[in-house]
N, C-alpha and C positions, 0 to 999 in steps of 0.2 A: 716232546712231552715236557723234560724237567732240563732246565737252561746249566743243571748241575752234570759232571760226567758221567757215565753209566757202569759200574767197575764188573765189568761182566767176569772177571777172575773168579771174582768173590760169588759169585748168582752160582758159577760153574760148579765151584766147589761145595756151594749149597746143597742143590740138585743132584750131584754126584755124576758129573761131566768129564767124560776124557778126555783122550790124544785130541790134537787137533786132526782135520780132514785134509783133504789136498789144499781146498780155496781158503784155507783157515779158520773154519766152523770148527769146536768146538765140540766135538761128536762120540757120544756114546755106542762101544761096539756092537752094544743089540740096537740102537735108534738111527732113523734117517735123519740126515742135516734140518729137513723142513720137524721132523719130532722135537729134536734136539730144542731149535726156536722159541716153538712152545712150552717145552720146558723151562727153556729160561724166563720169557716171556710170564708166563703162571708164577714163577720164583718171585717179579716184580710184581705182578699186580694179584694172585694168589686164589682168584675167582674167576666163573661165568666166562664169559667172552670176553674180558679183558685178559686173560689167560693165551687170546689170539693177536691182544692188538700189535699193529704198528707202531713200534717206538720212537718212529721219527714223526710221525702226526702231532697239532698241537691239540686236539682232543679225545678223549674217549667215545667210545660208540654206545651209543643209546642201551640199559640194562636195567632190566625191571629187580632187580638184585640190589642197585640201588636206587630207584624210584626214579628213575632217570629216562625221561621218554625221547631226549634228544643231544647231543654233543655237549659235553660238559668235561670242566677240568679236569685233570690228574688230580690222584686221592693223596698221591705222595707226599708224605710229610702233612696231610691232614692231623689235626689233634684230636679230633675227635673220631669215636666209632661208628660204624653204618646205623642210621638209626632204622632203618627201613622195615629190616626184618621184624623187628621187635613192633612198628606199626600193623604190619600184614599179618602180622601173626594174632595180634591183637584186633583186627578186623575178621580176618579166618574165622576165629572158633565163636566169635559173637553170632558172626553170620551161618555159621554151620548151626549153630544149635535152634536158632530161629523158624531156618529155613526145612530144621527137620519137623520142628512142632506147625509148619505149614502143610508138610505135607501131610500129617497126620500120622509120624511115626510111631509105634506102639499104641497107639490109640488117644498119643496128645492132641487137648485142642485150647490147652488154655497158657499163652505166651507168659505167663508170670515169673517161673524158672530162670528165663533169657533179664531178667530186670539186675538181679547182681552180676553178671558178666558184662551187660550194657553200661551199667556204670560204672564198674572196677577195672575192666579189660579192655572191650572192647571202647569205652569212653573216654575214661582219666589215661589209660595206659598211652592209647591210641594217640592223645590230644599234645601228649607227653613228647612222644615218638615224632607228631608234626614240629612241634617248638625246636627241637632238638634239629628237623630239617634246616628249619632257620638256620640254626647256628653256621652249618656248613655249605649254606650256601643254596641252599636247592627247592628254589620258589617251587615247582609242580611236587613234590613230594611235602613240602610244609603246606600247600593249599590242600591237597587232598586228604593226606594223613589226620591233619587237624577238623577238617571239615567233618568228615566222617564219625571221629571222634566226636567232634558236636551231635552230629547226628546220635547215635548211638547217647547219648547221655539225655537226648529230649526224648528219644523213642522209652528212654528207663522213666521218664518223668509223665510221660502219657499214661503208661501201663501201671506205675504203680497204685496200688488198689488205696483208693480212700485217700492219698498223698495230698495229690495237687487238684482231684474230683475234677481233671479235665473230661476225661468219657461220661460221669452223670451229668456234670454241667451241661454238657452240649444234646445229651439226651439223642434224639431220633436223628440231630444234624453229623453226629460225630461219624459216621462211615463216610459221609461225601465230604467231612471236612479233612477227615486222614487218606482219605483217597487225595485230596488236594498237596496236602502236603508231602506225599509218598510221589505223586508228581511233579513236585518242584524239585525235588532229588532226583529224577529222570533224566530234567532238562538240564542239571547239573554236571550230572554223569556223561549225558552228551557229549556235553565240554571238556569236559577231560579225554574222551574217546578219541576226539578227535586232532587232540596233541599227541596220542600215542600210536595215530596212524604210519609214521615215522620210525618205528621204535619195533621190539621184537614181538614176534606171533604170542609168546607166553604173557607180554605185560598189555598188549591190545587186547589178547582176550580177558584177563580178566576186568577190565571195565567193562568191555561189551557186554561180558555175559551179567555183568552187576546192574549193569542199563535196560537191558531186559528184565533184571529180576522187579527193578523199581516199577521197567511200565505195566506189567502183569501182574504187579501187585496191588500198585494203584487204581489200576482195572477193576481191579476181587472188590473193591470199596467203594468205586463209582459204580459200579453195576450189580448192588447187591440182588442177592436172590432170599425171600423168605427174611427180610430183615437182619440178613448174617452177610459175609465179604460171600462173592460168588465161590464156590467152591473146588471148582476146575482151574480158574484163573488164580485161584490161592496156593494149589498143589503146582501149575505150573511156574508159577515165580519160587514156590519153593525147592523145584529142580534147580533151576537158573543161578536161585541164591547158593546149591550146594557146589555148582559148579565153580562160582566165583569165589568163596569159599577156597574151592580145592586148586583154581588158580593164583589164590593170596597164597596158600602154603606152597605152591612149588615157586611161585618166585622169592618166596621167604628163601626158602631153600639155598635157592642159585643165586642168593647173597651171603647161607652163612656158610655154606661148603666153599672150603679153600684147599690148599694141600696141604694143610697142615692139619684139617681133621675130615679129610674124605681123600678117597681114591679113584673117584673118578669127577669130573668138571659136570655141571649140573647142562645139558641142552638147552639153548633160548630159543632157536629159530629165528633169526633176524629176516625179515620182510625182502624181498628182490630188491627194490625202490629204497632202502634204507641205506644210510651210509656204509654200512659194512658188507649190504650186499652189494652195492654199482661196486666198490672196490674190489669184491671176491669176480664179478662179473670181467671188469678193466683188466683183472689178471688174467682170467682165463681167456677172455680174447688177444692177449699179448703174448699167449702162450700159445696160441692156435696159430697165428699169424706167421 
């Protein structure tokens, strides 16, 4: 990890660490040696599944916590804070509230409500949260983060009524022109899906299921019915949208829950094929063995 020494005294005493054990672990009377680790372990890195890692590795393992879909540096002694959460969370509720007035929740059918959160939250906020990726280092989460944001600040400039008169202007063309555009986001999301093949089952899904929302959506506006977005294909990307949605907020989550304000470690589910599982896998065959 860090070329600096590890003062595991100091972790112990954090964590609240006893006697030592026979091999020299550091061991708590109610915890196993293998608890105790993670204990310490979590005292250094304080979240998600960096709570598990290997300290003698020179990278971390893939964490949608922090928008990380592949091996990437130690945070230690970063200056800056996680910006991730504050992105997904600001993607989350844009797309939740959207994807409810898709489906036709309480008898919504007219997306204008979603236009101050497209542009305050999930937009500016969102575009905020990508820039800040920069800072620290983390091209896939400053490409997506930002992107998105963009997204969300053109979708607030489509819908705003009388603003920018893109929907009168285009008149009869405008469903197959936003259907076009709703699928160049598809193809986009593809692209990110499939950097996070690698990465955990919580941050794979929520592009997937966001990648579904775009082509089922884009669908409702290429294949209108009755001069309106198809209306099956509308309510089903507005499933999809609430799904991805609710997987923006649990990997929010499982970047801002730490030990120092939860009690329990948020679950990622790391993929078999992923770095942290051929390692979980290496062990237990060394163990069998």
């Amino acid at each position: 990890m860090s070329s600096e020494p590890v003062n595991n005294a100091a972790i112990d005493k954090d964590v609240g660490l006893g006697p030592q054990s026979g091999n020299g672990a550091t061991v708590h009377p109610q915890m196993s040696v293998e608890e105790h680790d993670v204990a310490r372990a979590a005292a250094r890195f304080g979240y998600g599944p960096l709570a598990q890692v290997n300290t003698a590795e020179a990278r971390l393992p893939p964490f949608g916590g922090e928008f990380q879909p592949g091996l990437y540096k130690p945070v230690e002694g970063r200056k800056f804070a996680n910006p991730a959460p504050l992105g997904l969370c600001a993607f989350a509720l844009t797309t939740f509230v959207l994807s409810a007035i898709n489906m036709g929740a309480d008898g919504l059918t007219t997306p204008s409500i979603v236009i101050g959160a497209a542009f305050g939250y999930g937009g500016l906020v969102q575009l905020l949260a990508g820039m800040w990726e920069m800072a620290v280092g983390n091209t896939f989460g400053a490409t997506a983060l930002s992107s998105y944001g963009g997204f969300w600040i053109a979708v607030a400039i489509i819908l705003t009524p009388g603003g920018f008169a893109i929907e009168s202007t285009l008149g009869d063309q405008f469903l197959a022109s936003f259907g076009l555009f709703l699928m160049g986001w598809f193809i986009f999301t593809f692209i990110l899906v499939i950097c996070t093949l690698k990465s955990t089952v919580a941050f794979f899904l929520l592009f997937f299921f966001l990648d579904l929302t775009f082509l089922l959506l884009g669908l409702a506006y290429l294949l209108p019915t009755d001069g309106s977005p198809n209306s099956k294909l509308l309510k089903a990307g507005g499933l999809f949208g609430f799904l991805s949605a609710f997987a923006a907020w649990y990997n929010a989550l499982a970047g801002i829950a730490d030990t120092s304000n939860s009690f329990f470690i948020i679950p990622v589910a790391h993929f078999p094929w992923s770095p942290t599982g051929r390692s979980r896998r290496e062990k237990t065959d060394r163990e069998m063995a």
